[in-house]
C-alpha positions as CSV (number, residue, x, y, z in Angstrom):
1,X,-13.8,-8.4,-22.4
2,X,-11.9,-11.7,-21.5
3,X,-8.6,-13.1,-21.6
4,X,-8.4,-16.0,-24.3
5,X,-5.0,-17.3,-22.6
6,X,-4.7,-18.7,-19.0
7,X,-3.0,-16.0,-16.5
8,X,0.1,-17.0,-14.6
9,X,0.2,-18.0,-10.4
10,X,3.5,-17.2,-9.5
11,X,5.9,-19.8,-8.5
12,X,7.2,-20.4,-4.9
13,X,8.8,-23.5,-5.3
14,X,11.7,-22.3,-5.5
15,X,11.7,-21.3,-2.3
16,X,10.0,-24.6,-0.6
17,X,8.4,-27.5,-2.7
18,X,5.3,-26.7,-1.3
19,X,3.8,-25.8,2.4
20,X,3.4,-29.9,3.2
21,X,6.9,-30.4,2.5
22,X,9.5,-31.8,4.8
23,X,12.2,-28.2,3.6
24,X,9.3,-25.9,4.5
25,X,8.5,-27.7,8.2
26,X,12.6,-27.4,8.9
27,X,12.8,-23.7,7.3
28,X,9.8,-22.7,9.8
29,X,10.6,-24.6,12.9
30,X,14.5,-23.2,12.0
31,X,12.6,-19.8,11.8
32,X,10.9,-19.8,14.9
33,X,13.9,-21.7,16.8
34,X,16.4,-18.4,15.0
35,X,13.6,-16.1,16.9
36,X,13.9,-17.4,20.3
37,X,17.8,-17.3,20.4
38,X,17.3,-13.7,18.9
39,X,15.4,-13.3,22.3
40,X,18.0,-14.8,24.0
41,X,20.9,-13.0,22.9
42,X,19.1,-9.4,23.5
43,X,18.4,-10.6,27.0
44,X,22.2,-11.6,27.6
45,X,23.2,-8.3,26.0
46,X,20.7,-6.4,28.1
47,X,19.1,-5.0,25.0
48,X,16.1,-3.4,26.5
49,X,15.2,0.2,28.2
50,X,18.1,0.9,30.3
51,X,18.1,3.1,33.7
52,X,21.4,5.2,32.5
53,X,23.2,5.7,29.5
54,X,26.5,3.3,29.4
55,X,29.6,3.8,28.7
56,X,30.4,3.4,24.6
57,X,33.7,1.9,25.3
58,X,34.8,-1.0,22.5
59,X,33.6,-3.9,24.3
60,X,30.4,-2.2,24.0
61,X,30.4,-0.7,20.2
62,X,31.5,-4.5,19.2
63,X,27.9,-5.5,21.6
64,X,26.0,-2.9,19.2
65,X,27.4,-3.8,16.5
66,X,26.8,-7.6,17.0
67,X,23.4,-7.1,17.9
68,X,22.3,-4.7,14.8
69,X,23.8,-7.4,12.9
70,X,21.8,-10.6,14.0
71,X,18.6,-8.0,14.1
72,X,19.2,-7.5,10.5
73,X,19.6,-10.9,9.3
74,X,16.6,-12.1,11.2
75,X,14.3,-9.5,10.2
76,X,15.6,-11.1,6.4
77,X,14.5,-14.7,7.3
78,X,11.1,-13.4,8.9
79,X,10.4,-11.5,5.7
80,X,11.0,-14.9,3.5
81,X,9.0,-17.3,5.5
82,X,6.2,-14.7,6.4
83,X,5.9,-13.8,2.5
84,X,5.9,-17.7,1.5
85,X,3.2,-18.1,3.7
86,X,1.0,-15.3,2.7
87,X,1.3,-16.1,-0.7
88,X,-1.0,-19.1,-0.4
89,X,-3.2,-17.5,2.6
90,X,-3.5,-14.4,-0.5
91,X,-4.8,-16.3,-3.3
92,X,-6.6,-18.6,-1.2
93,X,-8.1,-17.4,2.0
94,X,-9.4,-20.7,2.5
95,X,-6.4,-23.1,2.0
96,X,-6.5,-24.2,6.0
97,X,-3.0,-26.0,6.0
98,X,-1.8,-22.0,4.8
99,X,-3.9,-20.5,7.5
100,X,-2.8,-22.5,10.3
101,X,1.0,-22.5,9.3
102,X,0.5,-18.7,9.5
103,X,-1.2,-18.9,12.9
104,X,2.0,-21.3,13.8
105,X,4.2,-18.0,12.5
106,X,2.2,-15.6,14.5
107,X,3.8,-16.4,17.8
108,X,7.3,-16.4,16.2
109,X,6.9,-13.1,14.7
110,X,5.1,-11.8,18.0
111,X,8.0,-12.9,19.7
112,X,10.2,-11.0,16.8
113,X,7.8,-7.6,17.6
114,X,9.1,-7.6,21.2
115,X,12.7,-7.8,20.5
116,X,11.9,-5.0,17.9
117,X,10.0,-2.8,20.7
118,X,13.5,-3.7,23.3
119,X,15.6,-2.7,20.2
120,X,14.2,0.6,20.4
121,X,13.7,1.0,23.6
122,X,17.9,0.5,24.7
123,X,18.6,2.6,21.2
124,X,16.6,5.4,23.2
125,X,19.0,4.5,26.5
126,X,22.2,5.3,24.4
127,X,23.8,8.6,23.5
128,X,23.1,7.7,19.6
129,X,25.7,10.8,18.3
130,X,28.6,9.7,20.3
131,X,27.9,6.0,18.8
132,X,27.6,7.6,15.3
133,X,30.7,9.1,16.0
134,X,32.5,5.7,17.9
135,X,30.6,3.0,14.9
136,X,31.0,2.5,11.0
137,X,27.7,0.3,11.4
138,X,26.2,3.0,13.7
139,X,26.9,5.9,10.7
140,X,25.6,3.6,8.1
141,X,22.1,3.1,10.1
142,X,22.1,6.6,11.4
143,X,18.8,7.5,10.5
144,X,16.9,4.5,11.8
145,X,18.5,5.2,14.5
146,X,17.9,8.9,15.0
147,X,14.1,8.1,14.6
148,X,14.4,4.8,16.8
149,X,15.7,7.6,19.3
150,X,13.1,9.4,19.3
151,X,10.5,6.6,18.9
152,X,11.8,5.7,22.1
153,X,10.4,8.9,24.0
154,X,6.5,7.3,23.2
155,X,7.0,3.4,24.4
156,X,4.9,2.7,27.4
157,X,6.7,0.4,30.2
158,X,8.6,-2.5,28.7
159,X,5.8,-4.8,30.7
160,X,3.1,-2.7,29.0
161,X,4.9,-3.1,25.1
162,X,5.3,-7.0,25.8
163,X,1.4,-7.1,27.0
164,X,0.1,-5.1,24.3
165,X,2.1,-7.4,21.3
166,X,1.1,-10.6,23.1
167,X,-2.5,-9.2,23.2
168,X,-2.5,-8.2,19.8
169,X,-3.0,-11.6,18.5
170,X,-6.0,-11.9,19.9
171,X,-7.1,-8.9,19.8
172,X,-6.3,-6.2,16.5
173,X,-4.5,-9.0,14.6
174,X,-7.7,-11.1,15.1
175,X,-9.6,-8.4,14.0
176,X,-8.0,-7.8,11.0
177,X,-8.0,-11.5,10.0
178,X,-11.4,-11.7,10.4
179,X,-12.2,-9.1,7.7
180,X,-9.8,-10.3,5.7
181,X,-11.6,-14.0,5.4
182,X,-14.9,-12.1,5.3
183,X,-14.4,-10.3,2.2
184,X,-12.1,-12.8,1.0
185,X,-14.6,-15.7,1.0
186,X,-17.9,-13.7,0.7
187,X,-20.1,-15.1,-2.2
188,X,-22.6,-12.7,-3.4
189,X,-26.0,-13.8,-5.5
190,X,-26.7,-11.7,-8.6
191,X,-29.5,-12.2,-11.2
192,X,-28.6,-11.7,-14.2
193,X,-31.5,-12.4,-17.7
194,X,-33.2,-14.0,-14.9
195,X,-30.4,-16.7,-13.4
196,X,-29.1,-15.8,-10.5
197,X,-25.5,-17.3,-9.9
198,X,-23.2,-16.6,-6.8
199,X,-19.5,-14.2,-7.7
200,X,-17.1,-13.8,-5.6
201,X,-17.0,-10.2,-4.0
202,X,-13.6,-9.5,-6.6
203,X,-15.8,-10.5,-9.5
204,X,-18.6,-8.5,-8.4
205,X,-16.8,-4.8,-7.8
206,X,-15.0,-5.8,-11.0
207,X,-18.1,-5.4,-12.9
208,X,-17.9,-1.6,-11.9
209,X,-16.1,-1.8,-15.2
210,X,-18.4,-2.9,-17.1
211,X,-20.0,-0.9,-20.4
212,X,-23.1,-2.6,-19.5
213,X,-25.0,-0.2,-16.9
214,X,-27.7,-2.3,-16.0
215,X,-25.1,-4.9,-15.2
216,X,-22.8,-2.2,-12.8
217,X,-26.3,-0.8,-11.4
218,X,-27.1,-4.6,-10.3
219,X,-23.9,-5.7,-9.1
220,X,-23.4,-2.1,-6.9
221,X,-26.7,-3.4,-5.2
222,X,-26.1,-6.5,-5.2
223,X,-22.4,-5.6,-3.3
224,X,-24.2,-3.1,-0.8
225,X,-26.9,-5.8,-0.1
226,X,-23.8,-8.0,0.6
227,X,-22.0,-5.5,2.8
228,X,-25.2,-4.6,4.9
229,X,-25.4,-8.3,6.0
230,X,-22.0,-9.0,7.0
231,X,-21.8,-5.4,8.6
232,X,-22.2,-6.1,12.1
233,X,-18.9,-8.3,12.8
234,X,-17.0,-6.0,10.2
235,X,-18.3,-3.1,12.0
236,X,-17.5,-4.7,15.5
237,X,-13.8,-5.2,13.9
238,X,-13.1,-1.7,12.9
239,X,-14.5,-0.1,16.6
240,X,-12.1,-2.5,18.2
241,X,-9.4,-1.7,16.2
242,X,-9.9,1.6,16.3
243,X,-10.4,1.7,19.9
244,X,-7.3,-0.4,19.7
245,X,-5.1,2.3,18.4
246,X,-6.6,5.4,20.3
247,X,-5.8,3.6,23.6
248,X,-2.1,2.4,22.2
249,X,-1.3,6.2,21.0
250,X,-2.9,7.5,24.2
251,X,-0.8,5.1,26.3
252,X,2.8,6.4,24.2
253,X,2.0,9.8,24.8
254,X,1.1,10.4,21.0
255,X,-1.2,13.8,20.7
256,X,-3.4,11.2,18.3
257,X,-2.9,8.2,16.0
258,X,-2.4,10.7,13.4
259,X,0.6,12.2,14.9
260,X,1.7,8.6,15.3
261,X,1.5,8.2,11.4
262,X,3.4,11.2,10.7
263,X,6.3,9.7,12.4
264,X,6.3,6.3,10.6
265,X,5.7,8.2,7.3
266,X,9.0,10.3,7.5
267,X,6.9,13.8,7.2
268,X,5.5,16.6,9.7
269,X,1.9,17.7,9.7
270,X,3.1,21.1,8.0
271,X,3.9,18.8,4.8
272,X,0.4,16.7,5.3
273,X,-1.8,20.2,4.8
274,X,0.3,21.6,2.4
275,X,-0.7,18.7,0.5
276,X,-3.9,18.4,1.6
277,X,-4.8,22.0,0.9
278,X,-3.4,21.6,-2.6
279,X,-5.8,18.5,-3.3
280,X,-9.1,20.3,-2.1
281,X,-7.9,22.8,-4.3
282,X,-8.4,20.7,-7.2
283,X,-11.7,19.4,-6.1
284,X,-13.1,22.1,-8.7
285,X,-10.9,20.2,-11.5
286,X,-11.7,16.9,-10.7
287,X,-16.0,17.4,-10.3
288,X,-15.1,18.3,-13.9
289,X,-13.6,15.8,-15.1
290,X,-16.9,13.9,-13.6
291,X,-18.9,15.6,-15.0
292,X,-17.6,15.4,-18.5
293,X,-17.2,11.2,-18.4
294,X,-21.1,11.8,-17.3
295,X,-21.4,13.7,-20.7
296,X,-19.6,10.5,-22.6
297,X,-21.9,8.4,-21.1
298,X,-24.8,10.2,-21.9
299,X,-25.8,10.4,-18.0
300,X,-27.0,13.7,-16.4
301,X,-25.1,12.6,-13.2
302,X,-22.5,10.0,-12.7
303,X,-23.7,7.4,-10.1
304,X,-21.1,5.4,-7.6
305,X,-21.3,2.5,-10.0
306,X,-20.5,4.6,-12.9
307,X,-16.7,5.6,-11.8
308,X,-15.1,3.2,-13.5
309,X,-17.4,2.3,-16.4
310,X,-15.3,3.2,-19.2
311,X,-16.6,5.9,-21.7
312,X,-15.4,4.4,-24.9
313,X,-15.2,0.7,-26.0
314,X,-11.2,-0.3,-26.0
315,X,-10.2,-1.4,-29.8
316,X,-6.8,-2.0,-28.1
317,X,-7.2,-5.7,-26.0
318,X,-4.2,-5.4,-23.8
319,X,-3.5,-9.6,-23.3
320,X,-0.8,-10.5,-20.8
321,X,1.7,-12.0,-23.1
322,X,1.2,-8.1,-24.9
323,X,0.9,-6.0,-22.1
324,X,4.0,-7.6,-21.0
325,X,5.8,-7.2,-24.1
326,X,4.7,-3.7,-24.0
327,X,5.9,-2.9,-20.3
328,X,9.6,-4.4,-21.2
329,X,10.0,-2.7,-24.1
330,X,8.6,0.6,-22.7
331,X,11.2,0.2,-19.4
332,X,13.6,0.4,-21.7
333,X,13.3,3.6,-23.1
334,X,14.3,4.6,-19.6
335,X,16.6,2.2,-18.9
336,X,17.9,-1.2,-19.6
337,X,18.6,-2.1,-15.7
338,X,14.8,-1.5,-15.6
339,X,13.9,-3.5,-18.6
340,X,15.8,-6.5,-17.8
341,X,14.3,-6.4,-13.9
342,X,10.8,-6.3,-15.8
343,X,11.5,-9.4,-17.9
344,X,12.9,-11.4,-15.6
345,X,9.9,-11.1,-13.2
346,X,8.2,-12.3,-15.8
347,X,10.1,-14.6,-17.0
348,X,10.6,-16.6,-13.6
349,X,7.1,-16.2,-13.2
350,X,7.0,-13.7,-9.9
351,X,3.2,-12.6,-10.8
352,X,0.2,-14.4,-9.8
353,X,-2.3,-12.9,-12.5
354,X,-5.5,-14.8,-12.3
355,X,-8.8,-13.9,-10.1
356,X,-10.2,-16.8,-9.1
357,X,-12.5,-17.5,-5.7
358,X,-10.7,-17.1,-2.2
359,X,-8.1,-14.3,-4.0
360,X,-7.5,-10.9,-2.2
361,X,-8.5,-8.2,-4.5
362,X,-6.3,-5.5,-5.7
363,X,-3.0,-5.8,-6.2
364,X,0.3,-5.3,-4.2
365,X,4.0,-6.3,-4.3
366,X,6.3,-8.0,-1.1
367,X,10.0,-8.4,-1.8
368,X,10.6,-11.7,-1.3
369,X,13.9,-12.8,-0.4
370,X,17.5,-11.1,-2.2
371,X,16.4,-9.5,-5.4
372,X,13.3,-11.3,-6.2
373,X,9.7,-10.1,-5.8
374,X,6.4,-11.4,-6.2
375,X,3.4,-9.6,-7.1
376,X,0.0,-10.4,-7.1
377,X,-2.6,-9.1,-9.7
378,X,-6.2,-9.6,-10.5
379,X,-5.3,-9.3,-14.5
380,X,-8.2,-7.4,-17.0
381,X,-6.6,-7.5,-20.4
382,X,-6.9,-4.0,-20.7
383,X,-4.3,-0.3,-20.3
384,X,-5.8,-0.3,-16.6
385,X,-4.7,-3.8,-16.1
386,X,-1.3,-3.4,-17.8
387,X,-1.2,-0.1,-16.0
388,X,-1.8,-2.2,-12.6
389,X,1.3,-4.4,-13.9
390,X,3.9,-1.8,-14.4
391,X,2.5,-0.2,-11.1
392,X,3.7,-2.7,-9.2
393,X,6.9,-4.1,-11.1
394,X,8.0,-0.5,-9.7
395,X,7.6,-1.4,-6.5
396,X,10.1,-4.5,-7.2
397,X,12.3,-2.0,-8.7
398,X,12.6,-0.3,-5.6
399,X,13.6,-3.3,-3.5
400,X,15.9,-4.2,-6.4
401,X,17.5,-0.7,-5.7
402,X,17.5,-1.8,-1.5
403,X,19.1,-4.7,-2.6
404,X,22.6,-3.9,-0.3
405,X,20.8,-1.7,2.1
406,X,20.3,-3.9,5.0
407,X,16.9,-4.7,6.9
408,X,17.2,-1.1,9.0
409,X,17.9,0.4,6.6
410,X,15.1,-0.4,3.9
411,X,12.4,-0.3,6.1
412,X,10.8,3.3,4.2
413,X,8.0,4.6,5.2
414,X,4.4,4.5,2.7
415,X,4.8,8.1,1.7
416,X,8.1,7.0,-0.3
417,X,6.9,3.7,-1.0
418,X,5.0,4.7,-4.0
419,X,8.1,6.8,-5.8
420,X,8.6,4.2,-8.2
421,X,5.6,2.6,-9.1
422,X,4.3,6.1,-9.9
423,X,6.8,6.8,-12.0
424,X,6.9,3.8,-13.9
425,X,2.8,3.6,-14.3
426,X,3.5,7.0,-15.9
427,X,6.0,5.7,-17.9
428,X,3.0,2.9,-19.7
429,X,0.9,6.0,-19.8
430,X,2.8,8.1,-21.9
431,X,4.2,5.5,-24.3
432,X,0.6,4.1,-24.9
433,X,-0.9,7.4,-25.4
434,X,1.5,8.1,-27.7
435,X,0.9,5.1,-30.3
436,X,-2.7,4.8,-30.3
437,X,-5.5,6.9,-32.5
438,X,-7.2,9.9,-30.4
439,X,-10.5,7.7,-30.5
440,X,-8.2,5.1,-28.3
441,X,-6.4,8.3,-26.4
442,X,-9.6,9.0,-24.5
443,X,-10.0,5.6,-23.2
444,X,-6.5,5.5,-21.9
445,X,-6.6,9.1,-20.5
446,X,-9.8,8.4,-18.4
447,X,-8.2,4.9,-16.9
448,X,-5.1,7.2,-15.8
449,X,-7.8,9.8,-14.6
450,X,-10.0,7.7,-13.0
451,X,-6.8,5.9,-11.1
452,X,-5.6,9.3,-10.2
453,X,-9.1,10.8,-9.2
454,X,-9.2,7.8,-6.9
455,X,-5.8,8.8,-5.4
456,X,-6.8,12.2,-4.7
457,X,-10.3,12.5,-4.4
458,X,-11.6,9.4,-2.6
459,X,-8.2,9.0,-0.4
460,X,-9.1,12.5,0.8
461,X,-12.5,11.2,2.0
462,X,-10.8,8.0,3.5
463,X,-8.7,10.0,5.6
464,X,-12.0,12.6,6.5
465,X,-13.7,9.1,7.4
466,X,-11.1,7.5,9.6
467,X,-10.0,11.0,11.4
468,X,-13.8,11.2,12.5
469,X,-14.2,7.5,13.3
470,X,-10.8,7.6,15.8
471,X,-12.4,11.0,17.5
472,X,-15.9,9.4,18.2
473,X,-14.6,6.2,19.1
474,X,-12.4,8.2,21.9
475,X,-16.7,8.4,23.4
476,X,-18.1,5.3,22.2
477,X,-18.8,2.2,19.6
478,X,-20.4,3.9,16.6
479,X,-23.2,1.7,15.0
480,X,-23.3,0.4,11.5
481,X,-25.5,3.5,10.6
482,X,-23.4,6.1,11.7
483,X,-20.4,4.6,10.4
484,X,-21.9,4.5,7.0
485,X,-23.5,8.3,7.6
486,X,-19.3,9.3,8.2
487,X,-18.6,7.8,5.3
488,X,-21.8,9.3,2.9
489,X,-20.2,12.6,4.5
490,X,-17.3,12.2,3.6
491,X,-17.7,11.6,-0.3
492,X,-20.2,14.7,-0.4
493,X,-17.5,16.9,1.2
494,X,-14.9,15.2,-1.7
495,X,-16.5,14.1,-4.9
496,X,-19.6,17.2,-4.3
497,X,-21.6,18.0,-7.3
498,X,-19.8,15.6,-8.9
499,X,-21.5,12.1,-8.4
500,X,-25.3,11.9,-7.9
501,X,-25.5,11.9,-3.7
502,X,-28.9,9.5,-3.6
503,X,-26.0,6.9,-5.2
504,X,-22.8,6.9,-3.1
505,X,-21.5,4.4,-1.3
506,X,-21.8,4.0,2.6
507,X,-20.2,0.5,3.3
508,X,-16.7,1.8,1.3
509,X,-15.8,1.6,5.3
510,X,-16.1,-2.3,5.0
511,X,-14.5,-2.3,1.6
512,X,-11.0,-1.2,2.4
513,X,-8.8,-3.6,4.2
514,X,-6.6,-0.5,4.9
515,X,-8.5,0.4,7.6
516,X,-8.3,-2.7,9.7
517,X,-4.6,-2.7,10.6
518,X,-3.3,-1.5,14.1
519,X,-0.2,-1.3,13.4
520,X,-0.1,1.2,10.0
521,X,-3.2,3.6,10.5
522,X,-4.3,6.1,8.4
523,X,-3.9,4.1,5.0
524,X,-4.9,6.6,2.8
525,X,-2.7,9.7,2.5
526,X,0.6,8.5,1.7
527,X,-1.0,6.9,-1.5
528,X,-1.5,10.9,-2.3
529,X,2.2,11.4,-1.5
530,X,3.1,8.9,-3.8
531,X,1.3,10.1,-6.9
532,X,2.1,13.5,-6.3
533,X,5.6,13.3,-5.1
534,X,6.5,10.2,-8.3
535,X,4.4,13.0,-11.1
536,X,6.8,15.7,-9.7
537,X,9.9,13.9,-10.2
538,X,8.7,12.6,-13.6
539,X,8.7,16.2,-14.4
540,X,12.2,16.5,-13.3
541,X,13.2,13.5,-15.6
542,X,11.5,15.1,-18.1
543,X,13.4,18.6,-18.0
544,X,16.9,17.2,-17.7
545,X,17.1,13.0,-18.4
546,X,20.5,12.2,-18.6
547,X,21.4,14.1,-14.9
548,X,17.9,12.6,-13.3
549,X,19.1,9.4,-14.1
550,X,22.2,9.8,-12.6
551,X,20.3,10.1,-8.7
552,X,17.1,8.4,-9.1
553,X,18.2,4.7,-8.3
554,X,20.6,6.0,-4.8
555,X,17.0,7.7,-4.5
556,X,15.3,4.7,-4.5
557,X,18.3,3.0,-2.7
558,X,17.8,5.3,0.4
559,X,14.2,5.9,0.8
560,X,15.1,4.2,4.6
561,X,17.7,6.4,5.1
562,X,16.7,10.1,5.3
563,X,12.8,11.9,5.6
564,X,11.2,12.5,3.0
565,X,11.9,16.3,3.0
566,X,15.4,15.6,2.7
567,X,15.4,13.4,0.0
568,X,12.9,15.3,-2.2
569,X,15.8,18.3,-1.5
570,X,18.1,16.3,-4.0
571,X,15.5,17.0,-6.8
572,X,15.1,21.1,-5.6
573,X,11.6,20.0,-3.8
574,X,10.2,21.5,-1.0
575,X,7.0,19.3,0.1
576,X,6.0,21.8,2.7
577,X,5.5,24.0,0.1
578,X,2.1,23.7,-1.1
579,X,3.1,25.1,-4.1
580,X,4.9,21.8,-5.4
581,X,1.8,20.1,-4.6
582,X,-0.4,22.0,-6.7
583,X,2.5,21.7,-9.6
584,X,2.3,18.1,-9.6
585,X,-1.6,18.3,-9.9
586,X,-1.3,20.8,-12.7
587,X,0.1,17.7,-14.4
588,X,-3.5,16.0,-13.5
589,X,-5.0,19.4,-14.3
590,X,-3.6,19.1,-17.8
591,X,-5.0,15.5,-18.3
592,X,-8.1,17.2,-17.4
593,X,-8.7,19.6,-20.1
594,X,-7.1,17.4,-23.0
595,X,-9.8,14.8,-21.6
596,X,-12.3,17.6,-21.8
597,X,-11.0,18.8,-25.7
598,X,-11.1,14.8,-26.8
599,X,-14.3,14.3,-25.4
600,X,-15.9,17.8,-27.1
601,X,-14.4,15.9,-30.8
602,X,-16.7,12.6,-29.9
């Protein structure tokens, strides 16, 4: 299946003609220069870890107020530049002038990290309720505030936190560049009727989607064969990184990394095995569901390379130009503010579509600047790449709905990050399921399934894998070997008598860019969070529309602004319940047996 129409790039010109032009070298040396008077000013203001608490008289509430101000609008220009930038360095990992302008960002945005750690650390020297009580600005950013409070309590020395940012350059930074060029630019040979040509590593796990099973058989080896001989600096990478992180946490007086992540996601561990407990609950549900696409496939067993081939052939070629169509007209049976967000990103051309060599894989969204978005794609005309589409545009429609919440305040954590594009991927689902035949329901069905299997399933065995990997790297560097035995171990604990166990896949660890990133570890379980949490409020919407509506965009709005607990309160949710989470998975459950009563009528 191929696209007869060329896929869009997304257009940043209208932010700078272009990285060589004379606007972009003043917007990034004005950047950089806006940076170190940002440094300046916190140092004449004494912004920084403070021996006693001062008195909140009003020369000092107009000094905090001052100071959250310029914090806010320079964490605005960062986010501009730094996503202009990374836009070329995405969707070509090779471009060098891209590369180098980044590494010329790095020390600006190093420089921003330490004013950051200072901001927190002089938040955590102030009596925060009496300036809540004394400062409009201080009530409106009272929960970043709250939590930069008590983020405060686990900073190491202000000589230490400067250090550890300068060293991080050079050090986890560096690390997590280098995997990302890696797999970026790693060419893999594949014969093919007796040609061998070289793919790209996207092009190659894409053909896990192919109907052809000789073709997904070869191209799974082909990948592992590719993995095993770039292992040794990837696996160097993630020890450091990990080692990294244990001695960071360890140094702030976190009980582990994972305690650390609980903080930045805005939940407590009570919520996190609630959740968790739910989802191995459902293990039972979803070997079924395996074992029944095995059935369609006319396989005892479903191999690693067989997750994604699809069990019937889709009549229904989803082109851009259609899936497009589809998504704007669908958004607006919800609303017309989300329609018209939907068409103008693709009108102004915010989506870069196309794969092509030297393109990060996946898919993500980064609010740009204002209003605007961009999103990057690797487009398969089909409902899982249309499905990918809407995914994301809800991830713009949550920074549209941040629009006049300042920097402070829309910095959410990952666990509420995917509330919208949940709920608007399930929005596609439902409306395509709903106009197609029940041969073309099945095929639509399993890409939601295998999406969601994903989600709860393998994420489950991504956390297993990196909880293991931080508490033996507290002793030692694991080896390639044992890294890839944690991770065989992990998807026999999670996928089970569901996949054949001679044909997993140990090098998943090198995969996943999520796991080489010091600052945001444990990449995996708020992804569950957000599926679970965005089907339980579809639910909502679907018992009572009109009075959903009515709260879901201040929702969105202030996802920055309270926990997660609260916020899921203004629905009736309790998430340390782990009855809600096995509610929401009833959902799955359901999509489970009419996948099982479809594929019984084949």
């Amino acid at each position: 299946m191929s696209t007869t129409t060329a896929l869009p790039h997304w257009d940043m010109t209208v932010v700078y003609p272009g990285l060589d032009s004379s606007e972009f070298a003043q917007g990034l040396s004005q950047v950089l220069q806006h940076i170190d008077e940002l440094a300046s000013f916190f140092a004449e203001k004494q912004v920084q870890a403070l021996p006693a608490a001062p008195v909140l008289d009003d020369a000092f509430v107009r000094d905090f107020e001052q100071v959250v101000a310029r914090y806010n609008a320079m964490s605005d220009e960062v986010r501009t530049i730094s996503v202009y930038i990374s836009s070329f360095v995405n969707t070509n990992s090779q471009d060098d002038l891209a590369q180098a302008k980044y590494s010329e960002l790095q020390r600006g945005l190093t420089l921003l990290a330490q004013q950051a750690t200072r901001f927190t650390a002089w938040i955590g020297s102030l009596d925060v309720e009496a300036l809540i009580e004394r400062s409009q600005v201080a009530r409106d950013h009272a929960f970043p505030l709250r939590k930069a409070y008590k983020q405060a309590r686990h900073l190491m020395s202000p000589v230490e936190e400067e250090l550890a940012s300068e060293l991080n350059v050079s050090s986890g930074s560096a690390w997590t560049k280098l995997h990302g060029n890696i797999s970026s630019q790693l060419n893999v040979p594949l014969k093919i009727d007796g040609e061998t040509k070289s793919y790209p590593m996207s092009a190659i796990r894409n053909m896990a989607f192919s109907e052809e099973r000789d073709l997904r058989r070869l191209a799974y080896e082909a990948e592992l064969a590719a993995w095993k001989s770039n292992a040794v600096p990837l696996a160097a990478a993630l020890n450091s990184i990990k080692n990294e992180v244990n001695v960071i946490s360890r140094r702030r007086q976190w009980e582990s990394p994972l305690e650390a992540s609980l903080f930045d996601s805005s939940i407590d561990r009570e919520t996190l095995d609630a959740m968790l407990s739910a989802a191995r609950a459902s293990f039972p549900d979803w070997r079924r569901y395996l074992r029944t696409k095995a059935r369609l496939l006319g396989l005892e067993k479903l191999a690693w390379y067989d997750l994604f081939a699809p069990v019937a052939r889709e009549s229904k070629v989803w082109e851009f130009a259609e899936a497009s169509n589809f998504i704007i007209e669908q958004f607006g049976s919800y609303s017309q503010r989300l329609s018209d967000y939907a068409a103008r990103a693709f009108r102004e051309r915010w989506i870069d579509a196309e794969p092509r060599p030297g393109k990060r894989d996946g898919a993500y969204c980064a609010s740009l600047r204002a209003d605007e978005s961009r999103i990057l794609a690797n487009f398969k005309p089909a409902f899982a790449g249309m499905s990918t589409l809407a995914h994301e545009l809800g991830h713009g429609y949550h920074n549209l709905n941040m629009l006049k919440r300042t920097a402070l305040q829309r910095r959410h954590p990952m666990t509420l990050a995917e509330t919208a594009s949940i709920f608007c991927e399930t929005i596609i689902r439902h409306a395509a399921l709903g106009q197609v035949e029940p041969s073309e329901q099945i095929a639509i069905l399993e890409a939601s399934l295998q999406g969601s299997c994903q989600v709860v399933v393998d994420i489950t065995s991504r956390f297993l894998f990196e909880q293991n990997v931080f508490e033996k790297r507290q002793r030692r560097e694991l080896s390639v070997d044992e890294l890839n035995e944690l991770m065989l171990d992990s998807q026999r604990q999670t996928y089970g008598a569901g996949l054949d166990e001679a044909m997993l896949h140990p090098y998943m660890w090198a995969v996943k860019g999520h796991y080489y990133n010091t600052g945001r570890s444990y990449y995996n379980y708020p992804y569950m969070f957000g599926l679970l949490f965005g089907l339980g409020l579809y639910a909502r919407y679907q018992q009572q529309p009109e009075e959903f509506k009515q709260s879901y965009d201040d929702l969105l709005s202030s996802t920055g602004m309270a926990s997660a607990a609260e916020l899921a309160q203004r629905f009736g949710i309790d998430i340390r319940s782990e009855s809600f989470w096995r509610s929401s998975l009833d959902i799955t459950r359901q999509d489970i047996d009419l996948f099982e009563q479809l594929a019984a009528q084949r």
